[in-house]
ZATINU-351387 format. One record per residue (C-alpha): residue number from 1; residue in three letters; chain; x negated, y, z. Coordinates in Angstrom, 3 decimals. Each point is the difference from the previous one (the first is absolute). Example, Ala and Ser with C-alpha at 12.3 -4.5 7.8 and 13.67 -1.06 7.14 Angstrom:
BEGIN
PT num residu chaine       c1       c2       c3
PT   1    ALA      A  -12.300   -4.500    7.800
PT   2    SER      A   -1.370    3.440   -0.660
***
This chain:
BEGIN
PT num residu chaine       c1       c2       c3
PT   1    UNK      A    9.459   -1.081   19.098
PT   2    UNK      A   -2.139   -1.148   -2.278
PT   3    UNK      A    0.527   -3.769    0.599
PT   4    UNK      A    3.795    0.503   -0.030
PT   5    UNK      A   -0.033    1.672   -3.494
PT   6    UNK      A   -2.382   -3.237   -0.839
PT   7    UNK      A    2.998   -2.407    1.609
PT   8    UNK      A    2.845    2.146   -1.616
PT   9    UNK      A   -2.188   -0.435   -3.559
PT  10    UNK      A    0.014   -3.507    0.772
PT  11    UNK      A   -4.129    0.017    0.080
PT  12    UNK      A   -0.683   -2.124    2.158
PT  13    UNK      A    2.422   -2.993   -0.988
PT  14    UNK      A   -1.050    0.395   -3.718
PT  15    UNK      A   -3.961   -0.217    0.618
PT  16    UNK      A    0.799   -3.213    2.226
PT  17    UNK      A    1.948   -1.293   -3.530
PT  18    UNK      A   -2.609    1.028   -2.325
PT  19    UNK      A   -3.527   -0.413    1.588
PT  20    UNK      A   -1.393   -3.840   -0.053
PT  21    UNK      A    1.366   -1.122    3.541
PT  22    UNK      A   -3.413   -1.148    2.946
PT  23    UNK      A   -0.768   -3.735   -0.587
PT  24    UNK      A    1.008   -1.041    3.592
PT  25    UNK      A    2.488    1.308    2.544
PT  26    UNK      A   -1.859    1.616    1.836
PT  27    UNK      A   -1.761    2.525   -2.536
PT  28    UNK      A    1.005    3.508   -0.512
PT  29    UNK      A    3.174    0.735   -2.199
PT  30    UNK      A   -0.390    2.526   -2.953
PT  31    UNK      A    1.438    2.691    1.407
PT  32    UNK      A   -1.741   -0.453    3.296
PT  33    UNK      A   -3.129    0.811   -2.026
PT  34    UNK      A    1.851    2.727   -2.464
PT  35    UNK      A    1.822    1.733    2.673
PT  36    UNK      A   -2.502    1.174    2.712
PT  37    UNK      A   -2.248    1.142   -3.368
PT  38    UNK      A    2.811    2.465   -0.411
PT  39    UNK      A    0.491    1.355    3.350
PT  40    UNK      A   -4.109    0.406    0.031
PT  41    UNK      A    0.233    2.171   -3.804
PT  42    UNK      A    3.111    2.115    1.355
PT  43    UNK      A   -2.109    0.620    3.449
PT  44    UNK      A   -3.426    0.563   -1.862
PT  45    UNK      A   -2.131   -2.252    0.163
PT  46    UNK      A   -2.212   -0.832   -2.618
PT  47    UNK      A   -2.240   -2.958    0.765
PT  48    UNK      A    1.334   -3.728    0.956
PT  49    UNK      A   -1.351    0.072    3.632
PT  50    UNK      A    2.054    2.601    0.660
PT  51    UNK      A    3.257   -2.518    0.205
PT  52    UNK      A   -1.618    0.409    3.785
PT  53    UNK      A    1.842    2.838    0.549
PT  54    UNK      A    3.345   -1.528   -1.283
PT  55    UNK      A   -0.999   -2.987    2.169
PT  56    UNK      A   -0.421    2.590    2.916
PT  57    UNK      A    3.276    1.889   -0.173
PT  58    UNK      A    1.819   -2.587    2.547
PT  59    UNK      A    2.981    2.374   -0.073
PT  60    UNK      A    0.370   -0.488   -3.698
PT  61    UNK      A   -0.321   -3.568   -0.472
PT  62    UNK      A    2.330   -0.556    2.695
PT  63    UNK      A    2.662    2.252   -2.120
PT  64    UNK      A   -0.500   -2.353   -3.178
PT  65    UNK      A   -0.460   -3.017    1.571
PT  66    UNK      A   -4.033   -0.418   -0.962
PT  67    UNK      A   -1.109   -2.551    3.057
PT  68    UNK      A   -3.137   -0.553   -2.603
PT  69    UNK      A   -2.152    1.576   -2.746
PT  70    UNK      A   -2.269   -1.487   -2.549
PT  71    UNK      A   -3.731    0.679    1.189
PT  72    UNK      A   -2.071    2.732   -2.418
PT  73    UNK      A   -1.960   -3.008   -1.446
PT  74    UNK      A    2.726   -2.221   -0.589
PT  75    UNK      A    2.046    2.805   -1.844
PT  76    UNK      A   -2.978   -0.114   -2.356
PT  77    UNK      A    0.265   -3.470   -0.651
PT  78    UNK      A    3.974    0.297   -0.387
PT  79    UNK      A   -1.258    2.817   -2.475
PT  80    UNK      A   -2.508   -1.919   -2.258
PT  81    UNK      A    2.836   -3.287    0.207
PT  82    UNK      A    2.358    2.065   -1.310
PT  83    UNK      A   -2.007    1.309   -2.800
PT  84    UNK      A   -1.758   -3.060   -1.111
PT  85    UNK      A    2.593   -1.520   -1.739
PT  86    UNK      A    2.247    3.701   -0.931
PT  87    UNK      A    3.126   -1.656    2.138
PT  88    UNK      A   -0.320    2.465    2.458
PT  89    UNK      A   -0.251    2.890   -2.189
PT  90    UNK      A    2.789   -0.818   -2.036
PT  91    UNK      A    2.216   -0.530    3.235
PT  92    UNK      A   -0.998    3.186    1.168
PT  93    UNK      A    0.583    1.347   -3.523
PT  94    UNK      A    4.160   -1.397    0.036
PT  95    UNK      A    0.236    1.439    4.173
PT  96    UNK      A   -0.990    3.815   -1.705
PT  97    UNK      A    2.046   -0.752   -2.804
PT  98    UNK      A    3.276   -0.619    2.739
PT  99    UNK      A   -1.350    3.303    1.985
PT 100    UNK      A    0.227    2.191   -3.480
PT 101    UNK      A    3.418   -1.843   -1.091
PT 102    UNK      A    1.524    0.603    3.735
PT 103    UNK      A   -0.812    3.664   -0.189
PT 104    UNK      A    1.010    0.516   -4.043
PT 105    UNK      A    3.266   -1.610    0.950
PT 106    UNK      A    1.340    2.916    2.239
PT 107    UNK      A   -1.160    2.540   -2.671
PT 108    UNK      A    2.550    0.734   -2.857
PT 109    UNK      A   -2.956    0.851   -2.601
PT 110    UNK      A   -0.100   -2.730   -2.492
PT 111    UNK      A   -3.481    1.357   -1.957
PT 112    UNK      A   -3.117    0.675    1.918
PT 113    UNK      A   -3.467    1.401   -1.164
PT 114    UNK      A   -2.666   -2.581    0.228
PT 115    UNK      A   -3.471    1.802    1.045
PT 116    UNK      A   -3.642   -1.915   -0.829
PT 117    UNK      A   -2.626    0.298    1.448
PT 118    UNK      A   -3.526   -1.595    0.577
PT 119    UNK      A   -2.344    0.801    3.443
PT 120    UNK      A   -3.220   -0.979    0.917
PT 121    UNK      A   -0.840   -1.544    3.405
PT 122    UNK      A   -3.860    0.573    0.988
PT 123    UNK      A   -0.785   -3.641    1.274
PT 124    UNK      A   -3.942   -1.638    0.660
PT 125    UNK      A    1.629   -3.080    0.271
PT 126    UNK      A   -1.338   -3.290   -1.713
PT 127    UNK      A    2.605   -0.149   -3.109
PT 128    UNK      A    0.191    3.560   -0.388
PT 129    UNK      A   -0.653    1.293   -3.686
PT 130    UNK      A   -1.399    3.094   -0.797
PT 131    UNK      A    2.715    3.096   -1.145
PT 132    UNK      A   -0.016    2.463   -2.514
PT 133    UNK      A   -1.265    2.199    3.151
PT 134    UNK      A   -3.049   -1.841   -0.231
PT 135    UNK      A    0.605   -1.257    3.496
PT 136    UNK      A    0.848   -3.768    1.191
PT 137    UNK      A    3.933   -0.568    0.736
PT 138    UNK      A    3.040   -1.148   -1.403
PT 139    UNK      A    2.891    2.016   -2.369
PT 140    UNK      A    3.528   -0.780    0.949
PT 141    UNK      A    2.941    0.938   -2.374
PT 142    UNK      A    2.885    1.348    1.362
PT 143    UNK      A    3.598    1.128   -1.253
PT 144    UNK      A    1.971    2.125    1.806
PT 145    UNK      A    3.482    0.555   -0.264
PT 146    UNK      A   -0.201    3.858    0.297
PT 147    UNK      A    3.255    0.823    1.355
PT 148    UNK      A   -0.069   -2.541    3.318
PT 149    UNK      A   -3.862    0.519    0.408
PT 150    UNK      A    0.281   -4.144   -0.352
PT 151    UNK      A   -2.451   -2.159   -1.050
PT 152    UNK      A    1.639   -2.288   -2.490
PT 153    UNK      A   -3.260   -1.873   -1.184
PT 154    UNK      A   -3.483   -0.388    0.717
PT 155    UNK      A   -2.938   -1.768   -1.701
PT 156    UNK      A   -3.505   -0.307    2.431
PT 157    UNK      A   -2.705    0.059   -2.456
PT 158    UNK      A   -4.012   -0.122   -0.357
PT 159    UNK      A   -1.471    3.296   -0.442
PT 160    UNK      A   -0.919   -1.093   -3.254
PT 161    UNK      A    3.146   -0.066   -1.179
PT 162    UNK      A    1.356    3.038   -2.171
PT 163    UNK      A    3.130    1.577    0.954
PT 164    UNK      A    1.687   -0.607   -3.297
PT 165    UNK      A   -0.699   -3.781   -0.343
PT 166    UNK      A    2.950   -2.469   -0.054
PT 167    UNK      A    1.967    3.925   -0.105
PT 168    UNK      A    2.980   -2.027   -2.233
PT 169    UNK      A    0.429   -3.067    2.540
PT 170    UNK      A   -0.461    2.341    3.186
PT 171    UNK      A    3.490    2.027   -1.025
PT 172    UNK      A    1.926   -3.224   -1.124
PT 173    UNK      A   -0.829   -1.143    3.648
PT 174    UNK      A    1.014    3.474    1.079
PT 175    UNK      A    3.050   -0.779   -2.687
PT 176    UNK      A    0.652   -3.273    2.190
PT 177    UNK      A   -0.149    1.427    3.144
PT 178    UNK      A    2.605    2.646   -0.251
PT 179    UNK      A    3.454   -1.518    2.107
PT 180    UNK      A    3.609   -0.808   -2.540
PT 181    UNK      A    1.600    3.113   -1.147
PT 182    UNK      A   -3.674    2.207    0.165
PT 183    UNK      A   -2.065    0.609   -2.540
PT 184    UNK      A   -3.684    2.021   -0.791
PT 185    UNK      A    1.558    2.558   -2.046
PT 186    UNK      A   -3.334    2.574    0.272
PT 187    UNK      A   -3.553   -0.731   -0.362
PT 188    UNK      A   -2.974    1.895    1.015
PT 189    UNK      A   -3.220   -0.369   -0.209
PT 190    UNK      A   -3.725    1.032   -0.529
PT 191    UNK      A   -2.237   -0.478   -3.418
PT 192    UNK      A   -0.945   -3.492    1.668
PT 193    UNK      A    3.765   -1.173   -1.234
PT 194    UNK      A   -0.434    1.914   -3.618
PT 195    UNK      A    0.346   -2.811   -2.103
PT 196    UNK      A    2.109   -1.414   -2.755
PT 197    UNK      A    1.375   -3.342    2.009
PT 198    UNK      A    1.005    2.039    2.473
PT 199    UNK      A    1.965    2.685   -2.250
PT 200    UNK      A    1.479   -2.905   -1.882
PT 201    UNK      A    1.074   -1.631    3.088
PT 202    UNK      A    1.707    3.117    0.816
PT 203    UNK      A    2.150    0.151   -2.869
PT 204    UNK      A    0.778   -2.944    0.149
PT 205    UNK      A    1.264    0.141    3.532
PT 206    UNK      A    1.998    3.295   -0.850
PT 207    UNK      A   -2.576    1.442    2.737
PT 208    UNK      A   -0.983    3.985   -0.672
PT 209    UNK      A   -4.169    0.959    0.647
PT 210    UNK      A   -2.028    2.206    0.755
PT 211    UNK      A   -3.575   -1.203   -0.328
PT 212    UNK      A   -3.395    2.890    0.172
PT 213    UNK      A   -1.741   -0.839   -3.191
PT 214    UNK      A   -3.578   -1.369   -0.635
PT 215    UNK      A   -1.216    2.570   -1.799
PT 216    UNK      A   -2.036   -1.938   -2.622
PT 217    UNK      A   -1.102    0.971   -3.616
PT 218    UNK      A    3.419   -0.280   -1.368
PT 219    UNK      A    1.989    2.310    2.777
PT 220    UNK      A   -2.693    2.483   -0.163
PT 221    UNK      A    0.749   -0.098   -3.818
PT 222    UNK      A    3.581    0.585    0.294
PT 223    UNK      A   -0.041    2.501    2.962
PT 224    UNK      A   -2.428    1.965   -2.267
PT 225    UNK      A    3.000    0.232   -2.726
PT 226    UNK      A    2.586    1.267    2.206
PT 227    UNK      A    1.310    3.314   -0.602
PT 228    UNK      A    2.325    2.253    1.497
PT 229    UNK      A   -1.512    0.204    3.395
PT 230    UNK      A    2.530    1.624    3.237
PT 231    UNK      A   -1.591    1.757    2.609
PT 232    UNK      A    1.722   -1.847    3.031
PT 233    UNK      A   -1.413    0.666    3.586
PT 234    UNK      A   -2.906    2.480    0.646
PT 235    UNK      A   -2.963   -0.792   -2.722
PT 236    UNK      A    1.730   -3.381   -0.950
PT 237    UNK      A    1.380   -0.493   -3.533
PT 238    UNK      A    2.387   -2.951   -0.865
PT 239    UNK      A    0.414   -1.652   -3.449
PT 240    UNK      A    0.906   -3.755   -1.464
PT 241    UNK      A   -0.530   -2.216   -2.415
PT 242    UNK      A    1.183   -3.734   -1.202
PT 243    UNK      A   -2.568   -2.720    0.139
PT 244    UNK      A   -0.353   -3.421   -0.029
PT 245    UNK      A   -2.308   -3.079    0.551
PT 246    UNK      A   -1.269   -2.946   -1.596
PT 247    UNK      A    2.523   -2.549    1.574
PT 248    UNK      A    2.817    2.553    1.253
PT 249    UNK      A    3.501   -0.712   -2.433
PT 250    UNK      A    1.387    3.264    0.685
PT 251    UNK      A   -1.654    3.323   -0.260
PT 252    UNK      A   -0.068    2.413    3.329
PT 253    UNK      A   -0.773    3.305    0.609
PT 254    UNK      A   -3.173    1.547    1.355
PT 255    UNK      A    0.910    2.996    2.543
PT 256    UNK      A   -3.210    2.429   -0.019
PT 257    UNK      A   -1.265    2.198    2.390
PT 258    UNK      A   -2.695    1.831   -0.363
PT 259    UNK      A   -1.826    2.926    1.899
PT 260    UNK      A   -3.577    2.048   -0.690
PT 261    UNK      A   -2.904   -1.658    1.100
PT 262    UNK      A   -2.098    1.968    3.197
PT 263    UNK      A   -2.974   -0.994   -1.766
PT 264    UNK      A   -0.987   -0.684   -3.477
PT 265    UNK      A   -1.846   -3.587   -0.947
PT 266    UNK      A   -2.990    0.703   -2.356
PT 267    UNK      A    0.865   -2.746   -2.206
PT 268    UNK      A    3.803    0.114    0.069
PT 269    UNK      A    1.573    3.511   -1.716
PT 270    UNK      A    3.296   -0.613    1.243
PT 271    UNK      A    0.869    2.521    2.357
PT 272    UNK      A    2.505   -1.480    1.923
PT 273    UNK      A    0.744   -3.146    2.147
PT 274    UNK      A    2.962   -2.273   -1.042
PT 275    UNK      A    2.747   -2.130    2.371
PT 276    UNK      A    2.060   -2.483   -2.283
PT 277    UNK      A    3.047   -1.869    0.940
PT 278    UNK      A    1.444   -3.217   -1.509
PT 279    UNK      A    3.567   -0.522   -0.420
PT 280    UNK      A    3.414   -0.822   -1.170
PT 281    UNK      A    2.053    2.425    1.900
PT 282    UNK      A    2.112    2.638   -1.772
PT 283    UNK      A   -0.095    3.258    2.567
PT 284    UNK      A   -1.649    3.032   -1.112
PT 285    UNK      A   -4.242   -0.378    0.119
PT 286    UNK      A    0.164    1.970    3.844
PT 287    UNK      A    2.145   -1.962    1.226
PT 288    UNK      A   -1.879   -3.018   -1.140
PT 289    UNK      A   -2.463    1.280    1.731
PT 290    UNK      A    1.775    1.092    3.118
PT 291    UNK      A    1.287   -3.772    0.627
PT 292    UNK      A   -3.527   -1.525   -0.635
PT 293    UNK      A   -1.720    1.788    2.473
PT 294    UNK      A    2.274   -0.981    2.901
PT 295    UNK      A   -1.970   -3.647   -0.365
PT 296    UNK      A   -2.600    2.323    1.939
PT 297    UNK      A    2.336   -1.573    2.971
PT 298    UNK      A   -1.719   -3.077   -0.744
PT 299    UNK      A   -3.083    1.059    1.798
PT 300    UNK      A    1.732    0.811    2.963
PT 301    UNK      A    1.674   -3.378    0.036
PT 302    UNK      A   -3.313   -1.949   -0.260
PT 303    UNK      A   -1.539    2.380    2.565
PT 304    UNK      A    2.576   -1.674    2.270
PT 305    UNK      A   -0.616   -3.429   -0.975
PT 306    UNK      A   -3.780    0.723    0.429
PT 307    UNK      A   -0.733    2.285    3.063
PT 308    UNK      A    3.357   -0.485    1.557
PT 309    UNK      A    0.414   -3.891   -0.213
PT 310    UNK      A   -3.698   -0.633    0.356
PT 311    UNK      A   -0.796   -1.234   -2.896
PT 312    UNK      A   -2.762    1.995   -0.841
PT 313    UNK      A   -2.107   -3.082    1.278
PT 314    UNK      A    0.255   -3.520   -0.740
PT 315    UNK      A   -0.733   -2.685    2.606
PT 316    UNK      A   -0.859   -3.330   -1.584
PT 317    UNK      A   -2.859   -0.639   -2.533
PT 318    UNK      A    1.843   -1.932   -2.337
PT 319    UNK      A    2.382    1.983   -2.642
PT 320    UNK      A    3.410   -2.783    0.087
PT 321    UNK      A   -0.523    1.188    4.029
PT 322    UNK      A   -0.022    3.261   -0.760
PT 323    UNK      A    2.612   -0.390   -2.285
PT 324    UNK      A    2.181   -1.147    3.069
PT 325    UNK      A   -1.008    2.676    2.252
PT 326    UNK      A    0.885    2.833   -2.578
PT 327    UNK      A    3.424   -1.370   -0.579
PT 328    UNK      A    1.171   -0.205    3.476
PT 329    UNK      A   -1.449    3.406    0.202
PT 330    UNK      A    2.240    0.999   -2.639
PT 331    UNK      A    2.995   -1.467    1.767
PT 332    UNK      A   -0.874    2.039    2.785
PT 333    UNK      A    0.320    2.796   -2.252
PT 334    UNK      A    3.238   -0.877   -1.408
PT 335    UNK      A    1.776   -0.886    3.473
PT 336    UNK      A   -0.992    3.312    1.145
PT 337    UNK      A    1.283    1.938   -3.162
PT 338    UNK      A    3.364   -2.438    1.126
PT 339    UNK      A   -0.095    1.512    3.472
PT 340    UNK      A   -0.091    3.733   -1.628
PT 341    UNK      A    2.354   -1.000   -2.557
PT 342    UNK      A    2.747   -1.788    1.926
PT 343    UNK      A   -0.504    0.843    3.523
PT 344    UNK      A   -1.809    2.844    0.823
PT 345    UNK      A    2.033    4.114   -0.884
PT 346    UNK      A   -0.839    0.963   -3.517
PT 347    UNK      A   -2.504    2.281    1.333
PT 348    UNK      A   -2.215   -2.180    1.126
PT 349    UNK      A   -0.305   -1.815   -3.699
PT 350    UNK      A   -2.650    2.620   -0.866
PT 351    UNK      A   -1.997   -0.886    3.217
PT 352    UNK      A   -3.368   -2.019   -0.375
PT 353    UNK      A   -0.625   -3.310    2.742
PT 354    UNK      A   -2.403    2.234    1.770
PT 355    UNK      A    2.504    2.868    0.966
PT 356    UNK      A    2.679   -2.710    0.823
PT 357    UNK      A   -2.438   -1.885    2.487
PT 358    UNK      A   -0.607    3.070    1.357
PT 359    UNK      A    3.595    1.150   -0.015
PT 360    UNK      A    1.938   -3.461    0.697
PT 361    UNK      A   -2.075   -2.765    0.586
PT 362    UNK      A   -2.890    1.086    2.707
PT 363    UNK      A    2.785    0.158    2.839
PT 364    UNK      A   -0.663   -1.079    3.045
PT 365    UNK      A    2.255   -2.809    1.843
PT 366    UNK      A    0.747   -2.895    2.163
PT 367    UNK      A    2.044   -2.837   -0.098
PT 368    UNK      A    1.746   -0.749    2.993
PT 369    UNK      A    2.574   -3.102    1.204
PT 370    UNK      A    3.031    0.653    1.383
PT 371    UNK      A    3.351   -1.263    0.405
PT 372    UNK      A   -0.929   -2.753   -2.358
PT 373    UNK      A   -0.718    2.360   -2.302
PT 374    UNK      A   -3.311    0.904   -1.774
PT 375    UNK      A   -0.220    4.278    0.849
PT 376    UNK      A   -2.145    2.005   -2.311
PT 377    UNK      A   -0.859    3.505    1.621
PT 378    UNK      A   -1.535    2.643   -2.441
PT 379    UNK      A   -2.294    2.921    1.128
PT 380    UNK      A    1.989    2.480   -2.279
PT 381    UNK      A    2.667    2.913   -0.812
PT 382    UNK      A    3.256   -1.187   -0.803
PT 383    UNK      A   -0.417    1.131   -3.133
PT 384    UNK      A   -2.325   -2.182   -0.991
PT 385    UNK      A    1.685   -3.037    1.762
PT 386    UNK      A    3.428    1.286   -1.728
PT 387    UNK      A   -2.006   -0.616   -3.288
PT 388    UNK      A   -1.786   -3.231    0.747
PT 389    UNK      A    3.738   -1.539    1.112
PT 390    UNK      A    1.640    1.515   -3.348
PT 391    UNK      A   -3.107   -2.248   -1.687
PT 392    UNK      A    0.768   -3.046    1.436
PT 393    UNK      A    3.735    0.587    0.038
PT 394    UNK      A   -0.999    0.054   -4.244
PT 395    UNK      A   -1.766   -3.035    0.165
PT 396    UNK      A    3.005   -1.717    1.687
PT 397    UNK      A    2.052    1.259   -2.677
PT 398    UNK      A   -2.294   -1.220   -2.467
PT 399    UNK      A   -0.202   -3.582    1.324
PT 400    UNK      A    3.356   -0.276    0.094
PT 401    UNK      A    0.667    0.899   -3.155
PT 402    UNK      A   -2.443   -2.550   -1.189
PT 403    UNK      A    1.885   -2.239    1.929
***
């Protein structure tokens, strides 16, 4: 199922068009490389060597026409010649970008909210910088479009690297990315986006924000003016204020919360503790509030990236490697988010990759000739063969369309 929905997405075809072709005939094509990475992420593995086990399912590669795989050792080298000289990231970077458009384009929403987020990946490896964490690793960026779950763009970083740097040219290649007729109409973000080329760049895109505020000396100083507090939910009180920044040409408001502290400082006489949000959207301070706490669903998307997609580990020791890895990780991510979104009933689009290999994938079969025909016999309920035949019956419907 999974390679289908890759076919009917045209995967496959566009890595082959925008990787750098092998040097001789006889080398590996792109998506010979790309495509058993894939199957490996959606079955769970998390280290190259275990492409063994793709290698090993005889069954499968007979089904998608595999006769050969790339070695674990030569997909490192296909890794580290595809980072070297950022042609291979950049391919990968226009196959997610057809994934994203492909699903966008049988949705009817025309804005989406654009989610950013940075993680840290706990690495020993050779180029790995040390975090914020105080631990050795690298710091992707990551924006989510928060109502597909997709990953729309990703930036693999040193650990060194704050969250917030190059914030301005991160959402114009977010900006870039989105397909004709769809725009970024919503951003959200932490305090590592709160500054003044990124509210600017807002306004000038017409985009509404919600940012959580750096509280430095001059927010504390106009949180501490506010007046006309609202008791909202339980000890919580709610209040705003307009602000601005050096740099910012328009003025924004400042939603407050604020709740009593469970235990006074001895050197700070304020008794409470303070949440402040940035932003140019006109809805009443709660429901500010309300909408900028669903980026919480962030967490949960990057959890899936991470733990689901195995890339809570990187395998090569230099970063443009890693780089490679990470992305094809994250069109892992995407394709399966496809499969939820196009194929699978909606309620399965809440389900992680865990409790659909569990539930879908981990069946046990056998492919069998006969009649001149290649037989695939499932160990299952009819239920759950009804479902996987509705899947691929969607992926034919897809490809055709694209047809």
């Amino acid at each position: 199922m999974v390679y289908e929905m890759a076919q009917a997405l045209g995967i496959p075809q566009a890595v082959d068009r925008e990787l750098p072709l092998p040097g001789s005939g006889r080398g590996y094509k792109p998506s010979q490389f790309v495509m058993p990475m894939v199957l490996m992420f959606h079955g769970g593995g998390r280290k190259l060597e275990d492409l063994r086990e793709v290698e090993a399912e005889v069954s499968l590669r007979e089904l998608l026409g595999m006769k050969s795989l790339p070695a674990s050792c030569t997909m490192g080298d296909w890794l580290r010649r595809m980072g070297q000289d950022g042609r291979g990231l950049w391919g990968l970077g226009r196959v997610n970008d057809g994934v994203v458009g492909r699903v966008l384009g049988q949705d009817s929403r025309q804005e989406y909210t654009l989610d950013t987020d940075a993680t840290v990946i706990e690495s020993e490896k050779e180029d790995a910088q040390w975090t914020y964490k105080k631990e050795k690793g690298y710091q992707p960026l990551l924006g989510f479009l928060f109502e597909k779950g997709l990953v729309l763009h990703d930036e693999f970083r040193d650990g060194n690297v704050p969250a917030g740097a190059g914030a301005v040219p991160f959402l114009e290649a977010c900006w870039k990315r989105m397909p004709k007729g769809k725009r970024i109409g919503y951003l959200r973000s932490d305090s590592a986006f709160y500054q003044a080329g990124v509210f600017n760049w807002c306004e000038a895109k017409r985009v509404l924000f919600t940012v959580t505020a750096d509280q430095d000396k001059a927010v504390k100083e106009v949180i501490k003016a506010i007046r006309g507090w609202r008791l909202w939910k339980g000890d919580r009180e709610i209040g705003e204020t307009v602000h601005t920044m050096n740099g910012t040409q328009e003025a924004f408001r400042l939603v407050v919360q604020r709740w009593p502290k469970r235990q006074l400082e001895l050197f700070d006489p304020d008794p409470y503790e303070y949440r402040a949000i940035a932003t140019n959207r006109e809805e009443s301070s709660e429901e500010v509030v309300d909408l900028h706490n669903q980026r919480g669903e962030v967490e949960n998307y990057i959890k899936e990236v991470k733990a689901g997609f195995g890339m809570e580990w990187m395998p090569c020791g230099e970063t443009h490697a890693n780089a490679v890895y990470f992305r094809l990780g994250v069109l892992a991510y995407n394709l399966f988010q496809a499969l939820k979104v196009l194929g699978l009933p909606s309620e399965w689009r809440s389900h992680t990759i865990e409790t659909v290999r569990w539930r879908l994938y981990q069946i046990a079969c056998r492919v069998v000739h006969h009649s001149r025909r290649v037989v695939l016999k499932m160990a299952a309920a009819l239920e759950k063969v009804a479902l996987i035949r509705q899947v691929r019956r969607r992926c034919a419907e897809l490809a055709y369309s694209t047809s």
